[in-house]
N, C-alpha and C positions, 0 to 999 in steps of 0.2 A: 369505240362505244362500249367494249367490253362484252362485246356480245357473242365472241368467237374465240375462242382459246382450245389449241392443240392439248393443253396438262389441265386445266382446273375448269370447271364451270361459271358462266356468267356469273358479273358479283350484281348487285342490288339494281346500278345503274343501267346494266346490262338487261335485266329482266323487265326492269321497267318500260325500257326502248325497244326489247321486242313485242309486248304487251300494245306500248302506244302503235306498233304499226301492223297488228292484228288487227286491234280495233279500229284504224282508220283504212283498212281494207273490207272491212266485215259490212254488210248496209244495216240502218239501224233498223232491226225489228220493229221496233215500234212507232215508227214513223210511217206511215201508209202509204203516203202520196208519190204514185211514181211519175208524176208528171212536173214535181220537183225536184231540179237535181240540185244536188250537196254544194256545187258550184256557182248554184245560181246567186244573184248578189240579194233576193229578199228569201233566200231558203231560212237564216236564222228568224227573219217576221214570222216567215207562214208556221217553223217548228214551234215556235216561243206561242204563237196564237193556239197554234192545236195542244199542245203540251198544258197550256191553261186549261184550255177548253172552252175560249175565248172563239173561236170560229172552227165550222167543221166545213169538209170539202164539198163537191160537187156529187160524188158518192164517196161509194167504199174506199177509193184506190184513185182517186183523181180529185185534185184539188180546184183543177180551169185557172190558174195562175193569170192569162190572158182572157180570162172573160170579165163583163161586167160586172161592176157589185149592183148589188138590188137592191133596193128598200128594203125587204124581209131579211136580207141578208145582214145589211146594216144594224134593223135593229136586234134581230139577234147578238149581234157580237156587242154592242154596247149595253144590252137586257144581260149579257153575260158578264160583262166586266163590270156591271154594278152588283152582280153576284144576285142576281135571278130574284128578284123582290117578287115577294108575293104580289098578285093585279086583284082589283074587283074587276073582275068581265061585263059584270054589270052595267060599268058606266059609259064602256064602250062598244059601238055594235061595227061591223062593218057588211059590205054590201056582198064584198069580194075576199072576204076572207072567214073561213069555217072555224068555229070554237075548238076544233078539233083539232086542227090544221098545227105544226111543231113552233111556229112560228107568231102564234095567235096571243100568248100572252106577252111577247118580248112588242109585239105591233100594239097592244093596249098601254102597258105599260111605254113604251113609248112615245104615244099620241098624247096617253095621258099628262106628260109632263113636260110636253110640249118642245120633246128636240126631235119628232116630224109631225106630219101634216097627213091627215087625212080629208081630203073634198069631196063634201055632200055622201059621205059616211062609205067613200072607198078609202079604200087605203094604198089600192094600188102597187100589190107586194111584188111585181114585175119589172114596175120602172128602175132604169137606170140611175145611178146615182152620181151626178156631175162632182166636177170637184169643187164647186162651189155649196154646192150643199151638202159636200160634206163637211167642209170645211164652215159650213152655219153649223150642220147639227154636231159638229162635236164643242164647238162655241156653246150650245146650247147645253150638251150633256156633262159639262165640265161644272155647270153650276146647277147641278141635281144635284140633288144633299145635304151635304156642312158646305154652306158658301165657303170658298176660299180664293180670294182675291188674286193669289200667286198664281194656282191651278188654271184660273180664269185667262191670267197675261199671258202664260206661256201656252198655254191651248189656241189662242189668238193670233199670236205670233207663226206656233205651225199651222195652222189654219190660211195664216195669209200667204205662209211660203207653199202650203199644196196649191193655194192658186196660182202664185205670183211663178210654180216650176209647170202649171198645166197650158201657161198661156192664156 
């Protein structure tokens, strides 16, 4: 590999391949969650969602990999990958959920547009999220915006394969 020589120092190749196995010994800094390991088969999802800023964890330093998604949770992460649109609060009140609360404008904006459901004005930021609804509300969140027909098929398509692998 070029990386050990008695007479002369590593050449380019060499440095590089000590470099690469520095760093895949090093943990990444900036990745929090130690309740994900590097090994795990959805570690590049959960990085790729936090690295956008597309979903954050359970707290500081735990992500709950095996817990349930929540409704608030959900609509967080889709209120973020529509890149956090301004709400009128106005239009929407709920019973169980505080104007203050981190999750209140992604839950209006949400409801608003109709990819969840709020009944008799809960919102219900608790409930578990089947894979069946999630697989409605991202059917529903794909055609927020610039309708796009393509966006629509192939949201559908994963959508039907999260049910058709939940059983």
């Amino acid at each position: 590999t070029g990386t050990i020589c008695d007479t002369y120092h590593p050449n380019a190749d060499g440095y590089r391949h000590i470099a690469e196995r520095i760093l895949e010994a090093l943990p990444d800094a900036g990745f929090p969650y130690t309740d994900v390991s590097v090994d795990a088969d959805y570690f590049d999802a959960v990085e790729f969602m936090y690295r956008k800023g597309y979903m954050s964890g359970t707290s500081d330093t735990q992500f709950s990999p095996d817990s349930a998604l929540t409704k608030a949770a959900l609509a967080e992460v889709l209120y973020n990958i529509a890149g956090a649109p301004e709400v009128d609060a106005d239009i929407v009140s709920f019973d169980d959920v505080d104007s203050s609360s981190a999750y209140f404008n992604a839950a209006v904006w949400a409801t608003s547009n109709g990819i969840l459901k709020a009944d008799n004005g809960s919102f219900s930021p608790e409930d578990e999220i089947s894979a069946i609804k999630l697989a409605a509300s991202l059917v529903r969140f794909s055609a927020v915006g610039s309708f796009n027909i393509a966006k629509v098929v192939k949201t559908i398509v994963m959508a039907f394969n999260i049910v058709k692998d939940c059983g």
